[in-house]
FIZA-669848 format. One record per residue (C-alpha): residue number from 1; x, z, y. Coordinates in nm, 3 decimals. Layout:
N
   n      xx      zz      yy
 NUM       X       Z       Y
...
END
This chain:
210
   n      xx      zz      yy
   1  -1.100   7.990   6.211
   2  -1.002   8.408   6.168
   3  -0.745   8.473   5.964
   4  -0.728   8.746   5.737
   5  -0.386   9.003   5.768
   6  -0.169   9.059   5.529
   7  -0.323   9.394   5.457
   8  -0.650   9.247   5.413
   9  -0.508   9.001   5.176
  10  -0.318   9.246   4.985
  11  -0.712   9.465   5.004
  12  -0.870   9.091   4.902
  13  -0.658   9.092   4.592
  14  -0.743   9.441   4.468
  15  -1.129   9.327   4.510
  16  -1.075   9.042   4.295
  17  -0.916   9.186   4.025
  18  -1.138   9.482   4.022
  19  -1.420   9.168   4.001
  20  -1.270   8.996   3.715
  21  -1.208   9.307   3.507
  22  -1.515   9.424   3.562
  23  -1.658   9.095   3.400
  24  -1.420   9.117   3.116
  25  -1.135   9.368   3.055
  26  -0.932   9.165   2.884
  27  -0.931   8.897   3.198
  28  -0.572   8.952   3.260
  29  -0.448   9.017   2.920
  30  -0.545   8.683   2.820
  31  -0.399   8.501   3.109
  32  -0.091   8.649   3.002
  33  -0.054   8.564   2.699
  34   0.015   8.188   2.820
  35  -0.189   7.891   2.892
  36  -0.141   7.484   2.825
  37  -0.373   7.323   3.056
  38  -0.540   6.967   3.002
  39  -0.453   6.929   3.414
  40  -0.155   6.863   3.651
  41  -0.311   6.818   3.970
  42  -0.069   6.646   4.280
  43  -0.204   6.746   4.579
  44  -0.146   6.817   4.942
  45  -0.076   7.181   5.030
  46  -0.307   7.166   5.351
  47  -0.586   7.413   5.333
  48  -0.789   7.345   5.003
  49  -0.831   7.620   4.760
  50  -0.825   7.463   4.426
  51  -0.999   7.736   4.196
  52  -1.255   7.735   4.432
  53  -1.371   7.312   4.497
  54  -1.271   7.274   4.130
  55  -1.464   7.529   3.966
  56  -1.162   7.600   3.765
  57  -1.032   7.890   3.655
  58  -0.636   8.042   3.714
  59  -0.446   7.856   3.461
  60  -0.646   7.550   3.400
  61  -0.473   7.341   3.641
  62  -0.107   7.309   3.598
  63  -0.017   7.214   4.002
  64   0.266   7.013   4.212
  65   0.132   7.090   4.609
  66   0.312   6.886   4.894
  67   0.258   6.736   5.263
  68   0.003   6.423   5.169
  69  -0.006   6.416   4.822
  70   0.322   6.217   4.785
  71   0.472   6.097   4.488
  72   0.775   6.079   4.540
  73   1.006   5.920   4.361
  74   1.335   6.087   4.425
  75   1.190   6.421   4.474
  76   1.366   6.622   4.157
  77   1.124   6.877   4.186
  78   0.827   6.632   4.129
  79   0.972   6.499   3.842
  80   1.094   6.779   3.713
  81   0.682   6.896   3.743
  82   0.599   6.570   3.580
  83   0.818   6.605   3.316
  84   0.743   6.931   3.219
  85   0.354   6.871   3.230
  86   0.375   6.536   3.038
  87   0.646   6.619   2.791
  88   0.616   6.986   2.691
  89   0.208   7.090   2.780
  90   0.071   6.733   2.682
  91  -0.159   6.725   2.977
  92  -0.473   6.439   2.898
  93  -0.561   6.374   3.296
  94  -0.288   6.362   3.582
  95  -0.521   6.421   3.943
  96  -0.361   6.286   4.267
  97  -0.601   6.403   4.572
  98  -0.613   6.407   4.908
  99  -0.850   6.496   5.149
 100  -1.034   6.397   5.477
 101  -0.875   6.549   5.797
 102  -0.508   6.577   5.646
 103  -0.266   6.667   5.915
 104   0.017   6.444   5.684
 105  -0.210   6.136   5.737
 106  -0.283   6.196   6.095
 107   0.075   6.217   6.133
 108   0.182   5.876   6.004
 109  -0.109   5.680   6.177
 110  -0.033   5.828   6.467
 111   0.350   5.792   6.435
 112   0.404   6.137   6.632
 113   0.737   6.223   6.568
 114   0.760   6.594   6.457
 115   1.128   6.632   6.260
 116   1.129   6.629   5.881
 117   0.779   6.568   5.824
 118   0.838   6.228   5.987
 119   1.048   6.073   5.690
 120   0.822   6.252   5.499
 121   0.527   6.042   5.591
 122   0.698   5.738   5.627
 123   0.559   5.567   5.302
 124   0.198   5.605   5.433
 125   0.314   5.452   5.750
 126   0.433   5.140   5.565
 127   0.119   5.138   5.362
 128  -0.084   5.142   5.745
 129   0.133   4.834   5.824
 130   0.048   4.655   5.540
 131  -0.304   4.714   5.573
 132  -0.338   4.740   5.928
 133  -0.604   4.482   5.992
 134  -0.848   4.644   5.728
 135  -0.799   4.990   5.900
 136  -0.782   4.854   6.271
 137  -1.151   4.716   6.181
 138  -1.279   5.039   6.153
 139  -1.494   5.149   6.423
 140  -1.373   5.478   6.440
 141  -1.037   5.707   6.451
 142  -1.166   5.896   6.147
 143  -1.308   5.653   5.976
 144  -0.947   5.515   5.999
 145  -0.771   5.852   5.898
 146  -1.017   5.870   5.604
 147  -0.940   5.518   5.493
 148  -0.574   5.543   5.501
 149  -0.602   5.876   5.300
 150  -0.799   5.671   5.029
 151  -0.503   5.412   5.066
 152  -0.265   5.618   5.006
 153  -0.376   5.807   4.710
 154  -0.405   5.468   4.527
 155  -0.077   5.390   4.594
 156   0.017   5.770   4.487
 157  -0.156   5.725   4.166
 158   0.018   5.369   4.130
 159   0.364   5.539   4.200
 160   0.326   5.809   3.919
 161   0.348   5.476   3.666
 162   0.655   5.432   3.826
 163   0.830   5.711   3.652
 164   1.045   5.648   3.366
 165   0.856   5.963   3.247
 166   0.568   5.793   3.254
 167   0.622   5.464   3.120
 168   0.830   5.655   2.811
 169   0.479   5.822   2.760
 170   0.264   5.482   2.721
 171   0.512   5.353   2.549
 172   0.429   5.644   2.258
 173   0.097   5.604   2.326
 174   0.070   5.960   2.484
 175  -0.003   5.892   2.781
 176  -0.204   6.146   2.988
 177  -0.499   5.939   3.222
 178  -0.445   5.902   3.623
 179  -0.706   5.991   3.835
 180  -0.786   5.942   4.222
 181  -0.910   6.124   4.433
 182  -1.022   6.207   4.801
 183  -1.178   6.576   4.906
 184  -1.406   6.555   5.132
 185  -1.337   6.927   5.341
 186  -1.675   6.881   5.581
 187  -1.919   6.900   5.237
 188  -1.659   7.050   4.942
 189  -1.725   6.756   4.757
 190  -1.506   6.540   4.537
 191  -1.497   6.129   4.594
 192  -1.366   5.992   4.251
 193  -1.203   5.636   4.397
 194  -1.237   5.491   4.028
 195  -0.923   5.365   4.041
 196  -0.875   5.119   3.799
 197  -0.476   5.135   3.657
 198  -0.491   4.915   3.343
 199  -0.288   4.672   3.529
 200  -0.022   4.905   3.618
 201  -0.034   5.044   3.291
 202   0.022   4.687   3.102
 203   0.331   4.648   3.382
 204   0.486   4.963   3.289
 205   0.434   4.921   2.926
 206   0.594   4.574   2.977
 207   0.899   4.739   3.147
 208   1.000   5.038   2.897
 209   1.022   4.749   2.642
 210   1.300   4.573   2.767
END
């Protein structure tokens, strides 16, 4: 792939704004003037340009980017993210997506040691060992990449219940939905996994009432 320079970047920018404003003046103005989006999207920060799959517009998505899509539990500045979205812009849908053909997930099945990143993807490592004979029946490498990405976007969504933050917002009955989901980078297109978290909803319901 060619990548563009920093000049043409900084050129690419004045294109699109000259675009927007030249489909309404007042493109800017309004984006200024503050936004509470119905979104937070956790995703990985590998290569997909959300705007752009999504359809969505600057603003609409409120979004926490890291290596796999992890939620992380001790990461401050996830929950600080999660907090802020639940709590104070009300979101109604929390998105966790991956993707086919992420580097994060390649990483952990392959258990290439590469500094940092290898704690990183440690959890998705332990969710390969625990699943290891569904994935090692795959006929294929990327057939087993792209299942262990599904894999670990359930357990993702599963870990946002987790939160205190989270189970203090079912427990007002404000709680925002949890979706799943898996970008497929070869077509553009989403996979919704359907995944279905009234069970983990019930158990952290039953856990901020003690």
């Amino acid at each position: 792939m060619k990548y563009n320079s920093i000049e043409q970047i900084i050129k690419n920018n004045r294109a699109w704004v000259a675009q927007k404003q030249a489909l309404d003046n007042t493109y800017f103005e309004k984006m200024a003037t503050g936004q509470k989006p119905p979104y937070l999207y956790i995703g990985c920060s590998d290569r997909l340009a959300l705007t752009r799959f999504t359809g969505t517009e600057p603003g609409e998505l409120f979004v926490h980017r890291n290596i796999a899509n992890q939620v992380s539990l001790t990461d401050m500045n996830f929950l600080a993210i999660l907090e802020y979205a639940v709590v104070h812009l009300e979101v109604k849908h929390i998105i966790v997506a991956g993707h086919y053909g992420c580097g994060g997930i390649k990483a952990a099945l392959e258990s290439r040691t590469i500094g940092l990143i290898d704690n990183w993807v440690n959890p998705i490592r332990e969710i390969y060992l625990q699943k290891q004979d569904e994935i090692n029946a795959l006929p294929t490498q990327e057939e087993r990449l792209n299942r262990l990405a599904e894999l670990n976007v359930m357990l993702q969504v599963k870990n946002v219940y987790q939160t205190s933050i989270m189970r203090q917002s079912l427990a007002q009955q404000k709680a925002p939905e949890v979706h799943g989901w898996v970008v497929d980078i070869r077509t553009g297109l989403i996979k919704d996994l359907e995944v279905s978290t009234k069970q983990w909803q019930l158990r952290s319901l039953s856990v901020a009432a003690l």
